[in-house]
N, C-alpha and C positions, 0 to 999 in steps of 0.2 A: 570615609577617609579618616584615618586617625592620627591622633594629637600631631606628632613629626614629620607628618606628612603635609599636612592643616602650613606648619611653620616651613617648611621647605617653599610650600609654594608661596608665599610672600615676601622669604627673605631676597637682602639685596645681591642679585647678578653681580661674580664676579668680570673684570674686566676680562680675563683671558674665552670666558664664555662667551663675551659677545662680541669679542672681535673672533673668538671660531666661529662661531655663527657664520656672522658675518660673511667668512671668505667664501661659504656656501653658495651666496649671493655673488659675489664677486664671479666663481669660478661660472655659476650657470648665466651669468650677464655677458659673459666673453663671447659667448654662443648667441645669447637672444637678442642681444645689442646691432651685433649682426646683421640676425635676422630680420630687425625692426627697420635699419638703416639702411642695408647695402642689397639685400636679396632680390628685388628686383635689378639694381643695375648689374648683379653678377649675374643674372639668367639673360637678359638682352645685351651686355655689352662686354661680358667674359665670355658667357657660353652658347653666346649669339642662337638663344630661342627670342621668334618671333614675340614682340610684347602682350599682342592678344594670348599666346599660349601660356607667355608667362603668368597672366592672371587668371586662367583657368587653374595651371598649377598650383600657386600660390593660395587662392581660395579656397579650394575644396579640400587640399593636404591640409591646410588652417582648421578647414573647416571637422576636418576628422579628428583633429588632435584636440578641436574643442570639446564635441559631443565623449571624445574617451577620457574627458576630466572627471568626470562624474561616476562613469566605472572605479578613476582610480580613485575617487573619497573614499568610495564604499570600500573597493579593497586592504584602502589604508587606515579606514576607522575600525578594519575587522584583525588588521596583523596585530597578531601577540608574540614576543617574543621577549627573551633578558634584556635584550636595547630599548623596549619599550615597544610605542605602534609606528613609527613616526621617523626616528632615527636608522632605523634599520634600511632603508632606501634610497638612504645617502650612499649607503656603502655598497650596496647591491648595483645598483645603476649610474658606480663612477665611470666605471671602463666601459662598458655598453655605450656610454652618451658621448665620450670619448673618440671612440671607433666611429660611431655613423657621422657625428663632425668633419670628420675628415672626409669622411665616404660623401657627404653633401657636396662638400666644397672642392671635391674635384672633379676633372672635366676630362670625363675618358672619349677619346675621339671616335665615337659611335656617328653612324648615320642619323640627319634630323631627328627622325622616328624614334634613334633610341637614345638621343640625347634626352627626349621629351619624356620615352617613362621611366629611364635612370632618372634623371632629378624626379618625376613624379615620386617614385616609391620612395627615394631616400630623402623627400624632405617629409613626407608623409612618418615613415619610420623616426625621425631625428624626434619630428613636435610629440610622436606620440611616448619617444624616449625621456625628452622635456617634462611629459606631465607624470609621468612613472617616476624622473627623480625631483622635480619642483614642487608639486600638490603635498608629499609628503612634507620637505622643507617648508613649506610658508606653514602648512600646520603645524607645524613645530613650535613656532612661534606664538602658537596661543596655548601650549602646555609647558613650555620650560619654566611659564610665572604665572599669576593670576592677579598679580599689580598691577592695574593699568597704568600706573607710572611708570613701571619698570617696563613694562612694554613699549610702551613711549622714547623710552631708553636707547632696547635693542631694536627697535625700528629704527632709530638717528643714524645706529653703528652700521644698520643692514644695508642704509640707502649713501651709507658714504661709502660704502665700498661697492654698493651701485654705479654713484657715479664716480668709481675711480676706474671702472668697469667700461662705463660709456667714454669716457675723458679718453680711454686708447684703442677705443673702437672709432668715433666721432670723429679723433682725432689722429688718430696714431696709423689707423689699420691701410687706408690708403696708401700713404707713404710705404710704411712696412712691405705692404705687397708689391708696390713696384722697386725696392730694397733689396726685399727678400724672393724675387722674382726677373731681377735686374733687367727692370724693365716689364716683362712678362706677365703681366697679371694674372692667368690662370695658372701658371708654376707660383707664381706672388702669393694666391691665396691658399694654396694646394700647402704650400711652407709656412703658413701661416699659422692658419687655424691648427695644423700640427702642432705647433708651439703650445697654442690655447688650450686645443686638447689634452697635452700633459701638465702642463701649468693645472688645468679644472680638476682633474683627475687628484692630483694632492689637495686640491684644496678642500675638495669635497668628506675626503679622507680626514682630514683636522677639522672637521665641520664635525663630523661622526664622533671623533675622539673625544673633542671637549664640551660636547653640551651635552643634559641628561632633562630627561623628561618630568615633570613634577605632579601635575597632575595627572592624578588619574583616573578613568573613570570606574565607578564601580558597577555591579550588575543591575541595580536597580535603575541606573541610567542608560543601559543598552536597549537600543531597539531594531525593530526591524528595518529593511532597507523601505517599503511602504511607509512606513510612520515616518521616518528621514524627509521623506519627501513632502509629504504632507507637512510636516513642522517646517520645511522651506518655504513652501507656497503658502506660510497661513503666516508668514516673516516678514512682515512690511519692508524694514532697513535692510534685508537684505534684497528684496526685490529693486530698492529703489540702488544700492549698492551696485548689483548685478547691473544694473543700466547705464553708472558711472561709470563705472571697470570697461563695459565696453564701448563708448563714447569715448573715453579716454584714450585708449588705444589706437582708435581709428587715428585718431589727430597724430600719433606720437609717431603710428607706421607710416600715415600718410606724411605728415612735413618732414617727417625722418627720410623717408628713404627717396623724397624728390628734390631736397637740397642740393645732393650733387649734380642735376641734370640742370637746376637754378642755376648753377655759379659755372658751369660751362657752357649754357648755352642763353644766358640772361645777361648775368654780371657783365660789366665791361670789363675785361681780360685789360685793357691799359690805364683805367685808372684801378682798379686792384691790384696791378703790379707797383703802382704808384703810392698805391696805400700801406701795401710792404714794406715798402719803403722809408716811412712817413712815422710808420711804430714802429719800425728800428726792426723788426722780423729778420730783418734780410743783414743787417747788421750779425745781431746772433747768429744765424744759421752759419754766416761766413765766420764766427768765431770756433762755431762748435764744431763744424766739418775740420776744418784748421785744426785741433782740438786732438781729433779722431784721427787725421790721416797723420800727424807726430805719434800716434802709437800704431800706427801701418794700417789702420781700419780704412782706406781710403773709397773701401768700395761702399760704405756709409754714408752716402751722398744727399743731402734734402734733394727731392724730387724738384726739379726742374719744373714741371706742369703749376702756372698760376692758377688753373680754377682748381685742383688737389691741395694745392696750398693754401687758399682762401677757403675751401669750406673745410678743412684742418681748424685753420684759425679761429673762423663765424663759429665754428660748435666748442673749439676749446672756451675764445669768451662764455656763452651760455653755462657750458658746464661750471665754471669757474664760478658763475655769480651762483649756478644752481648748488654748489656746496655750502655758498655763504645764507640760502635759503635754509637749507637742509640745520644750520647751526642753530637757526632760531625755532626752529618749526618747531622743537620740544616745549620749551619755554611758553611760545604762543598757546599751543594746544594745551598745554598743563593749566595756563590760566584761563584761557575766555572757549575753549572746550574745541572738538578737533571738528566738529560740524563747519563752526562760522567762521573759522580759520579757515579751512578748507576750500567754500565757497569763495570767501571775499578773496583769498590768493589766485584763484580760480579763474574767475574773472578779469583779475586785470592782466594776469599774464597771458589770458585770448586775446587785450585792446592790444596788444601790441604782437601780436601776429597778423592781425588785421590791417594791420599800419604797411605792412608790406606789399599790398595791393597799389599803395601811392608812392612808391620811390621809383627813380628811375635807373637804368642800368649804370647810370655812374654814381650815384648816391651810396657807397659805399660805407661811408660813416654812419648812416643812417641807420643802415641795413645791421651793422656788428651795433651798435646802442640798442635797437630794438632786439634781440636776438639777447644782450646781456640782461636788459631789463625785464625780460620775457624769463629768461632761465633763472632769476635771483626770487621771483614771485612762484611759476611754478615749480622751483626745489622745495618752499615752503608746504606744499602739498604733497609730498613723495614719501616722507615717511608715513604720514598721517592716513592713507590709505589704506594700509596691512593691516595698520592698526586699529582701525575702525572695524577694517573686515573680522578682527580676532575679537573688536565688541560686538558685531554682529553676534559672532557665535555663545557670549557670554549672554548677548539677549534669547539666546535660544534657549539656552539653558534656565533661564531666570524665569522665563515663561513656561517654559516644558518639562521641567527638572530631568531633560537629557540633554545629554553634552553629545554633539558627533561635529567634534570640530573640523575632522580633513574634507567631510561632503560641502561643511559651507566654503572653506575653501577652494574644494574645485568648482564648484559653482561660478567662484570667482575666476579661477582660471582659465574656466568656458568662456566665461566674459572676454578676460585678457586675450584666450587664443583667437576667439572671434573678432573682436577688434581686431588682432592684429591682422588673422584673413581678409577683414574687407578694407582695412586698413593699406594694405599691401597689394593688395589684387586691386585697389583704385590708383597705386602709383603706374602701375602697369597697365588699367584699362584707360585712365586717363591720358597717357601716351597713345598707346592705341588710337583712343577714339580722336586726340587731333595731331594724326599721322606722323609721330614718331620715329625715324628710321634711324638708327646706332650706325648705319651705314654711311650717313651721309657727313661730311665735315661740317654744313651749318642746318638748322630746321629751321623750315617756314614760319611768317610772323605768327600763324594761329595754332600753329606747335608753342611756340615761345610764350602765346599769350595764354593757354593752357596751364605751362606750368608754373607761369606768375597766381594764374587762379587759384591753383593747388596748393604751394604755399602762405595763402592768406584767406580769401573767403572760404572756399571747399577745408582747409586747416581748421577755421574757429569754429566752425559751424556745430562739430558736435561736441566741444567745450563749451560753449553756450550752451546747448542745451542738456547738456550735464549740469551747469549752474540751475537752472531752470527746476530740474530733477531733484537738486538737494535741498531744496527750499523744504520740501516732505518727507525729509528723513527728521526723524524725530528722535533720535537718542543726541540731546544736548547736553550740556556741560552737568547741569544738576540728575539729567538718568544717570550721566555716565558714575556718578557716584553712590547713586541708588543701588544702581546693578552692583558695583564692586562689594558696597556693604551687603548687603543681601546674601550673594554669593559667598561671601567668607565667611559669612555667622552659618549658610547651610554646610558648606563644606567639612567645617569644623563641626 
């Protein structure tokens, strides 16, 4: 690498890079947020497949999109082109990810049979469109710099536009589709995700425009896809990493996407309408509808439905405290190193998932404190994990003197989509297995007591033992500075 190159990669990120960055994140979060939260109740309560079949779906389409993470490292540690390896698949696979978005989320009135291998193929095509444009993006991330400060940086900006990403998915996307659906939820989400889809499409676009690639590897660093592998498996931080990523996940698809089955068939419906009341929700909403139908919007109406409205709210608090995490998490990690931050954030924002096992269906207070407290502790951990994973690959390099940073990435994203398959396919076998029917106006007590389980102990359990897990990850605060200097005296 020589001299100007040496300085490019440590000088300091401008701001316009990493809010393009950024929106990258943003655009492809509108899609996986989604998919994390809602994708099972839109398979059994929009597109009314049986719950059992939705978790066959949801599994094994997960499960495909994970194993083709690893194809695309290789392919994208191999692309050369003017735009670099990396940025060139932003741009390639805006409009593709775009199209099957939409193609997912609607509901062509097929016979059961072929409602089941329409959603089969097209969520299978969408995750495997996902890792074609995501795995190059998160690799990106570890070549625009080689500061781990500045990394630290553009992880804050990535994971704020994360959760601005979640905030109107969590929160927003519900409403929206019964809105933008009047009433209808599969025309609701059919107009929905259209939106999102062109919304991601640009954004992906100024993702492309304004970041540029800094390092880069030269020949003497390339190797084969065999030796790739091999430097994987001989990678302790990332092996222990790769079990994080998918622990992590399971928790985030699993309490993600059964909170709305919590709040309408748990919650008490009359003290949560009472609670509305109480923070002035229902105050607002009656200003801002008021608001909207003085400029004729009158068909902008807050959704009338209190459990839509309550888990709108339950995830806006979370996300709201989880931005306030996401401000400190640089800070923290800069000083006492992003391992032990990690963990001790870790931790305590599982005790308070676990605390949901003891409330009762009128404890509503309870429920949004534990849910804030829970999201201000794990936002503290959200940047800090890209970030780790792009020291992984600096550890790779520091021991191997090769750099293939997109394979240790998808690595990671095998993790990620795995997680999210069994993540996802247990909101739906869990249903299943205590007899869930989308059909019936109320479920049985040991349906209900199912999905109390679901959101607290079956939730922490593989947060804990992701805690568990990092105690033997071993790049702390003094490697993490090891590696940097090391790395910069080789580079130069």
């Amino acid at each position: 690498m020589n001299e100007s190159t040496s300085h490019l990669t440590h000088e300091k990120l401008s701001v316009v890079e990493k809010v393009g960055y950024s929106l990258g994140d943003l655009a492809a979060n509108l899609i996986f947020q989604t998919f994390v939260t809602f994708i099972a109740f839109f398979y059994t309560d929009v597109y009314k497949i049986p719950a059992d079949t939705a978790t066959l779906i949801i599994f094994t389409g997960g499960m495909v999109g994970a194993f083709f993470s690893p194809v695309m490292g290789m392919i994208a540690d191999r692309t050369s082109t003017r735009w670099g390896r990396y940025r060139p698949w932003l741009l390639w696979t805006s409009v593709p990810f775009g199209i099957l978005t939409i193609m997912a989320f609607s509901t062509p009135d097929f016979s059961m049979q072929g409602k089941i291998i329409y959603a089969f193929i097209t969520y299978i095509a969408l995750v495997v469109m996902y890792s074609a444009n995501n795995l190059p993006y998160s690799a990106l991330s570890g070549v625009i710099t080689g500061s781990m400060a500045e990394r630290n940086s553009v992880s804050s900006y990535r994971f704020v536009a994360v959760m601005i990403a979640q905030f109107i998915i969590q929160v927003l996307l519900l409403p929206l589709v019964l809105i933008l659906g009047d009433g209808d939820k599969a025309v609701g989400f059919e107009n929905t995700m259209m939106i999102f889809s062109i919304i991601g499409i640009v954004f992906f676009l100024i993702s492309f425009i304004t970041t540029k690639e800094r390092i880069i590897t030269s020949d003497e660093q390339k190797s084969s896809v065999k030796q790739d592998f091999i430097d994987l498996f001989k990678n302790k931080p990332w092996i222990i990493m790769l079990a994080v990523t998918i622990l992590l996940f399971i928790t985030l698809a699993l309490k993600g996407g059964m909170y709305i089955y919590y709040f309408q068939n748990y919650v008490n419906e009359a003290h949560l309408a009472q609670f509305h009341g109480d923070i002035g929700f229902n105050s607002f909403i009656t200003g801002l509808n008021n608001l909207l139908a003085n400029f004729g919007l009158t068909e902008f109406q807050w959704p009338k439905d209190t459990a839509i409205s309550g888990n709108s709210i339950f995830n806006a608090s979370g996300i709201i405290f989880m931005l306030a995490g996401i401000a400190l998490s640089k800070p923290l990690a800069d000083k006492y190193g992003k391992r032990d931050v990690f963990t001790s954030a870790l931790f305590v924002s599982t005790l308070f998932i676990l605390l949901f096992y003891f409330y009762s269906p009128e404890s509503i207070a309870l429920m949004f404190s534990s849910q804030i407290a829970h999201g201000f502790f794990y936002g503290i951990t959200i940047p800090i994990l890209w970030a780790m994973i792009a020291d992984v690959a600096d550890y790779s390099e520091w021991k191997n003197n090769r750099r293939a940073t997109a394979i240790i990435f998808s690595a990671m994203l095998f993790g990620l989509k795995s997680g999210l398959a069994i993540g996802g396919s247990l909101v739906a076998g869990i249903l299943a297995s205590y007899g869930y029917d989308a059909n019936l106006a109320s479920q049985a007590p040991d349906t209900i007591q199912g999905i109390k389980f679901a959101v607290s102990f079956f939730a922490a359990t593989p947060f804990l033992i992701a805690c568990i897990c990092l105690s033997f990850y071993e790049i702390n605060k003094a490697m993490e500075v090891k590696i940097e200097t090391d790395l910069r005296n080789s580079r130069t």
